[in-house]
C-alpha positions as CSV (number, residue, x, y, z in Angstrom):
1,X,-17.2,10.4,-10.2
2,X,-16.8,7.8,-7.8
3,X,-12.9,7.1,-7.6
4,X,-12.7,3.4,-7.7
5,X,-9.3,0.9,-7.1
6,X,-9.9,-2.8,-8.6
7,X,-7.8,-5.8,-6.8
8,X,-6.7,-8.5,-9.0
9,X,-7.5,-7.3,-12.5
10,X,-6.2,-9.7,-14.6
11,X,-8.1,-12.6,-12.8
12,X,-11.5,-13.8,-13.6
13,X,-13.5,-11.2,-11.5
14,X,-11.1,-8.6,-11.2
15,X,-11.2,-8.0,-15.3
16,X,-14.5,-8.2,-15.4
17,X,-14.6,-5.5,-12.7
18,X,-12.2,-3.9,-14.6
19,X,-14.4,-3.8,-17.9
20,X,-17.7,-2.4,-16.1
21,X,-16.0,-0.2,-13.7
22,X,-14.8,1.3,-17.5
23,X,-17.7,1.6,-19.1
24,X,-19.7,2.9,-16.3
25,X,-20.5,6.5,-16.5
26,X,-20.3,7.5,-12.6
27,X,-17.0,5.8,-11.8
28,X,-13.1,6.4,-12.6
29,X,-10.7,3.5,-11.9
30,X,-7.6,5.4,-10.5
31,X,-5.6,2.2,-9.3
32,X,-5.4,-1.5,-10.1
33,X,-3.6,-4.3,-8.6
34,X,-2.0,-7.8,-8.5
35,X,-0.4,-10.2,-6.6
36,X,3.6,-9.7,-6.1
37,X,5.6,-11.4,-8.8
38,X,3.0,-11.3,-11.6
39,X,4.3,-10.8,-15.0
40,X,1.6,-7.8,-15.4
41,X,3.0,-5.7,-13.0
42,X,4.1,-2.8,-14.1
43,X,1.8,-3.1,-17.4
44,X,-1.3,-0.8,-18.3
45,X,-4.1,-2.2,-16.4
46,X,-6.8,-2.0,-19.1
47,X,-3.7,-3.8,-21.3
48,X,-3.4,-6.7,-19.2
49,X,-6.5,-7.4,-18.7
50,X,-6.6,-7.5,-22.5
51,X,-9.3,-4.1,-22.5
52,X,-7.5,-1.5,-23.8
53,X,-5.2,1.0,-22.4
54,X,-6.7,2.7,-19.2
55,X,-3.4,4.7,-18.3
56,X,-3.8,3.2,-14.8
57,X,-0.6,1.0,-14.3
58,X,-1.0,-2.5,-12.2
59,X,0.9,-2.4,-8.9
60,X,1.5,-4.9,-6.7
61,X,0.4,-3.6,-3.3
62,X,-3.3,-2.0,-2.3
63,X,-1.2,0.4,-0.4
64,X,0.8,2.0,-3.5
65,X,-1.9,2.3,-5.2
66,X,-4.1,3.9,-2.6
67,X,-1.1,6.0,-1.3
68,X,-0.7,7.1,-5.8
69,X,-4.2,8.2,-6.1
70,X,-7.5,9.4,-3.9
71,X,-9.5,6.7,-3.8
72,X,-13.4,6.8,-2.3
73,X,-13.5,2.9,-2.7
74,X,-11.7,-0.5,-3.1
75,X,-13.4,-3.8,-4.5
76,X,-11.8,-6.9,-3.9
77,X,-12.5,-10.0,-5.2
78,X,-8.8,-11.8,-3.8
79,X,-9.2,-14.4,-1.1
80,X,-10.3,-14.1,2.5
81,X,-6.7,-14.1,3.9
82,X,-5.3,-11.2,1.1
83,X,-9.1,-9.6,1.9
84,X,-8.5,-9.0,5.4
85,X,-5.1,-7.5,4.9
86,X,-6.5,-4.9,2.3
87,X,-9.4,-4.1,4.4
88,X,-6.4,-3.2,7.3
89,X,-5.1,-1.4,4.5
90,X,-8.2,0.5,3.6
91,X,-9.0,1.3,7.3
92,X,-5.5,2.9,8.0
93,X,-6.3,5.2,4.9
94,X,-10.0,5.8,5.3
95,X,-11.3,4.1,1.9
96,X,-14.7,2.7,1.8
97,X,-14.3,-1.4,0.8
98,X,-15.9,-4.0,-1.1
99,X,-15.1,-7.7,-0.7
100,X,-16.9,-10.1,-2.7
101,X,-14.0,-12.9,-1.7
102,X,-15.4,-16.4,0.2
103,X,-13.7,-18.9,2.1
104,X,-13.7,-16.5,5.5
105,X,-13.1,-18.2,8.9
106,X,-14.8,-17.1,12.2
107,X,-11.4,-15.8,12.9
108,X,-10.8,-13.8,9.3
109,X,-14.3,-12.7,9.6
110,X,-13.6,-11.2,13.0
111,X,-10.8,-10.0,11.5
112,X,-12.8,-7.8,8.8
113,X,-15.1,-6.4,11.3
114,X,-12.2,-4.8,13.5
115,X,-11.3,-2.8,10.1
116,X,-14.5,-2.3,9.9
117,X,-15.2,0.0,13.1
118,X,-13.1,2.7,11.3
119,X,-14.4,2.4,7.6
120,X,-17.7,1.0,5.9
121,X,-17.2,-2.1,4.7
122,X,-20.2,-4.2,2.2
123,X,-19.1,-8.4,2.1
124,X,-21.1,-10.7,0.4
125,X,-20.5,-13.9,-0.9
126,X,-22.1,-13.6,-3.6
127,X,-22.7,-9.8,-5.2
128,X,-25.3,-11.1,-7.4
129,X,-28.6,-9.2,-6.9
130,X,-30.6,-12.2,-8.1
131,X,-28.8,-14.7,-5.6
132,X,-29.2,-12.0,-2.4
133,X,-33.5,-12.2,-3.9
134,X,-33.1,-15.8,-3.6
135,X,-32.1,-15.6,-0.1
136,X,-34.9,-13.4,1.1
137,X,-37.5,-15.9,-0.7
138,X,-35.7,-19.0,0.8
139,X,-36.0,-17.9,4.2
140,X,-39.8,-16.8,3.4
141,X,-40.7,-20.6,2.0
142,X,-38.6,-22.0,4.7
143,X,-40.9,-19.9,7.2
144,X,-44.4,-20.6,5.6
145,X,-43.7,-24.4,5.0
146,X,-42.4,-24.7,8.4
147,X,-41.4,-28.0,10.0
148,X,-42.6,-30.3,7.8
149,X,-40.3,-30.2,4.9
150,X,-36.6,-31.4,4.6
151,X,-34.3,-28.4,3.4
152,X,-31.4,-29.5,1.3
153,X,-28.6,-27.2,-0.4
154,X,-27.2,-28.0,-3.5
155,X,-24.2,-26.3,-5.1
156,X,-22.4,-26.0,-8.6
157,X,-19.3,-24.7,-9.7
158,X,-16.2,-24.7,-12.3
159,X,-13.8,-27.3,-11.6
160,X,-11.2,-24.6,-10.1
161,X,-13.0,-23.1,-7.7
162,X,-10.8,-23.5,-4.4
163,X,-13.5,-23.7,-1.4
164,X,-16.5,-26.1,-1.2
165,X,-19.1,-25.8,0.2
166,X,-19.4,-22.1,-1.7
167,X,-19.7,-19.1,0.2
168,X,-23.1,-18.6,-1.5
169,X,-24.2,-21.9,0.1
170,X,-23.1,-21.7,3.5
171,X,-25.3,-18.7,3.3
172,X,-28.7,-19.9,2.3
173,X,-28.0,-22.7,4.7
174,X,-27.6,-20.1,7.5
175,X,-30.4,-18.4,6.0
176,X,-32.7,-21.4,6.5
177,X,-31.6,-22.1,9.8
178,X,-32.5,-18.7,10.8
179,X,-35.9,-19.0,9.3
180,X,-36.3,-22.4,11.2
181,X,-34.9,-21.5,14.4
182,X,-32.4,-23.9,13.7
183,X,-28.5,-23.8,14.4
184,X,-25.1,-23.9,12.3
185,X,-24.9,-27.2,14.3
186,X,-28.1,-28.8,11.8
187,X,-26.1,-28.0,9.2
188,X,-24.7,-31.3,7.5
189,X,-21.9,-31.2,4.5
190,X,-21.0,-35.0,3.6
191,X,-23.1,-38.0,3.4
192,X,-21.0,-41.9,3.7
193,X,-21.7,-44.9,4.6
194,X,-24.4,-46.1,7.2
195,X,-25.6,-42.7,8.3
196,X,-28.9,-43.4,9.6
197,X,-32.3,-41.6,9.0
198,X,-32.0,-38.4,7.8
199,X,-32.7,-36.0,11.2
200,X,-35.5,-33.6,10.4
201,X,-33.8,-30.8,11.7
202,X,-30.9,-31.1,9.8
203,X,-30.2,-29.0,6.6
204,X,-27.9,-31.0,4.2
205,X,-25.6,-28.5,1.9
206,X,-24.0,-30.6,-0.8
207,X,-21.7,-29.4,-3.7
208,X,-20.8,-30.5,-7.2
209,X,-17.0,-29.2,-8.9
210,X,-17.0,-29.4,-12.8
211,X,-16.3,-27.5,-16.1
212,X,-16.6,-24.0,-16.5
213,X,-19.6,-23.5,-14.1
214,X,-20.5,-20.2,-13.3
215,X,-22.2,-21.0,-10.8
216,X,-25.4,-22.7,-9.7
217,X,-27.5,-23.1,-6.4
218,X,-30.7,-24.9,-5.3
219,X,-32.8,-25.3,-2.2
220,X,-34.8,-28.4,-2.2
221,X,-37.7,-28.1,0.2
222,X,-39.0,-32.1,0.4
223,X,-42.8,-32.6,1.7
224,X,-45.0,-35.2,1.8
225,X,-46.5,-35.8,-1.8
226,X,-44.7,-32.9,-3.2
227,X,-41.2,-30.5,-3.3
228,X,-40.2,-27.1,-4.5
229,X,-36.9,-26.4,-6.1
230,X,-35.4,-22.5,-5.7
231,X,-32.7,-22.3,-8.4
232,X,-30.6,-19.7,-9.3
233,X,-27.8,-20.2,-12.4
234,X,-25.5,-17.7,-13.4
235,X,-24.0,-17.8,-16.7
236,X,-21.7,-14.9,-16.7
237,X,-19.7,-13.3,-14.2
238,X,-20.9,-9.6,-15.1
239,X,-24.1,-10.3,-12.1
240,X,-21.7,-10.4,-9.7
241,X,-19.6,-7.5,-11.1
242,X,-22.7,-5.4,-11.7
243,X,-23.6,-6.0,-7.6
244,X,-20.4,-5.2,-6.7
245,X,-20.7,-1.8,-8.5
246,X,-23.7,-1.3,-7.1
247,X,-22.4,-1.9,-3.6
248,X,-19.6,0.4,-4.2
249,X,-21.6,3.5,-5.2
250,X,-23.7,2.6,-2.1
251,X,-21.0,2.3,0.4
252,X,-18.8,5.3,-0.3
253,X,-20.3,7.9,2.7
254,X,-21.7,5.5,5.0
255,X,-20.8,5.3,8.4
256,X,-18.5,2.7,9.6
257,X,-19.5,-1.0,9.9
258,X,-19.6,-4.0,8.2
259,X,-22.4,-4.5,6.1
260,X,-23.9,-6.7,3.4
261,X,-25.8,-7.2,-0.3
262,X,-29.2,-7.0,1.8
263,X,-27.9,-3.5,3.1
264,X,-27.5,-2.7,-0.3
265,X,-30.8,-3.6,-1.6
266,X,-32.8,-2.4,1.5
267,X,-33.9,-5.9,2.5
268,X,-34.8,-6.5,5.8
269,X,-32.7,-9.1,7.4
270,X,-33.6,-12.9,7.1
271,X,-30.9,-14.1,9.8
């Protein structure tokens, strides 16, 4: 059994990791958290998270609840800022991670790599299996079609999402721009005004904020005469929870180092 601590349980991805982590027959959740102040605190985790009683109480710091049990992994689906402080956490105590948050700087990013030289870290921004396909056939059209087609990006989520462009986004864009030999300087994110002719090195990632969107991504690739359209749509949140578990049974034993979904899968790298 795979001894398994869940961050943010009560929140849309943490109780849906909550409620596979459960079921699944190869893991045990021995700790659960939330963020200080919550009403749930305290409470059964399975309980507040509206899954039954789990006898595993919600605490609100990664550290008690690594320090009350023996954990082999964390997954954390928080935010960037929280996820680098748990990954310190994790490091100091040896405990393989998982972060499926977005919204990482250059500087947060950094910041989850120096944790990860003690312990073997998986982040993604997006867990789902299907998605991390999607990016291995994007930068293999990009490559084959070559020059002569404008690459856009277009992005869909619920209306409270936080961070725009999504994490998922930036990285087919930086997918593509590996595959082109292009730069994170092609990439473009607004369009106003008297912009001039479209550049044709430039990749365009544009987003869309609405209802309860899962989420939805497309890579336009515009020719002369004719386009293709990659899409991928989620409709639940269970793909990414199911990837996450997956990158959690894969993780636990690994040597130290950050690594990511097309680790996982044993993709080759597209950039």
């Amino acid at each position: 059994m795979i001894r398994t601590v869940i961050t943010g349980v009560t929140g849309r991805m943490g109780s849906t990791l909550l409620r596979l982590a459960r079921d699944a027959e190869d893991l045990r959740v021995v700790g659960a958290t939330e963020r200080p102040g919550s009403t749930t605190v305290g409470l059964d985790a399975g309980l507040a998270a509206r899954l039954g009683a789990m006898e595993v109480p919600v605490v609100d710091d990664l550290g008690k609840a690594l320090d009350a049990a023996k954990a082999d992994v964390v997954v954390d689906f928080t935010s960037a800022e929280v996820s680098v402080a748990h990954a310190k956490l994790c490091a100091a105590r040896g405990v393989a991670l998982v972060v499926g948050s977005t919204g990482f700087t250059p500087e947060s990013t950094a910041a989850l790599a120096e944790s990860a030289k003690t312990i073997p870290v998986v982040a993604a921004p997006n867990m789902s299996v299907g998605v991390n396909v999607v990016f291995r056939m994007a930068a293999e059209l990009a490559r084959v079609l070559g020059q002569g087609f404008d690459v856009e990006v277009l992005e869909a989520h619920h209306r409270m999402k936080k961070d725009a462009p999504s994490g998922t986004a930036l990285r087919l864009a930086e997918v593509l721009a590996g595959a082109l030999g292009r730069s994170n300087e092609d990439l473009t994110f607004a369009r106003h005004g008297m912009v001039g002719a479209r550049p044709a090195s430039e990749i365009g990632v544009q987003t869309l904020r609405g209802g309860d969107v899962v989420g939805e991504h497309t890579v336009f690739f515009f020719g002369e005469g004719e386009r293709i359209e990659l899409t991928h749509r989620a409709t639940s949140r269970d793909q990414f929870g199911l990837g996450a578990l997956r990158a959690a049974r894969w993780v636990v034993g690994r040597a130290p180092g950050l690594y990511d979904m097309a680790d996982v899968l044993g993709f080759q790298r597209t950039a």
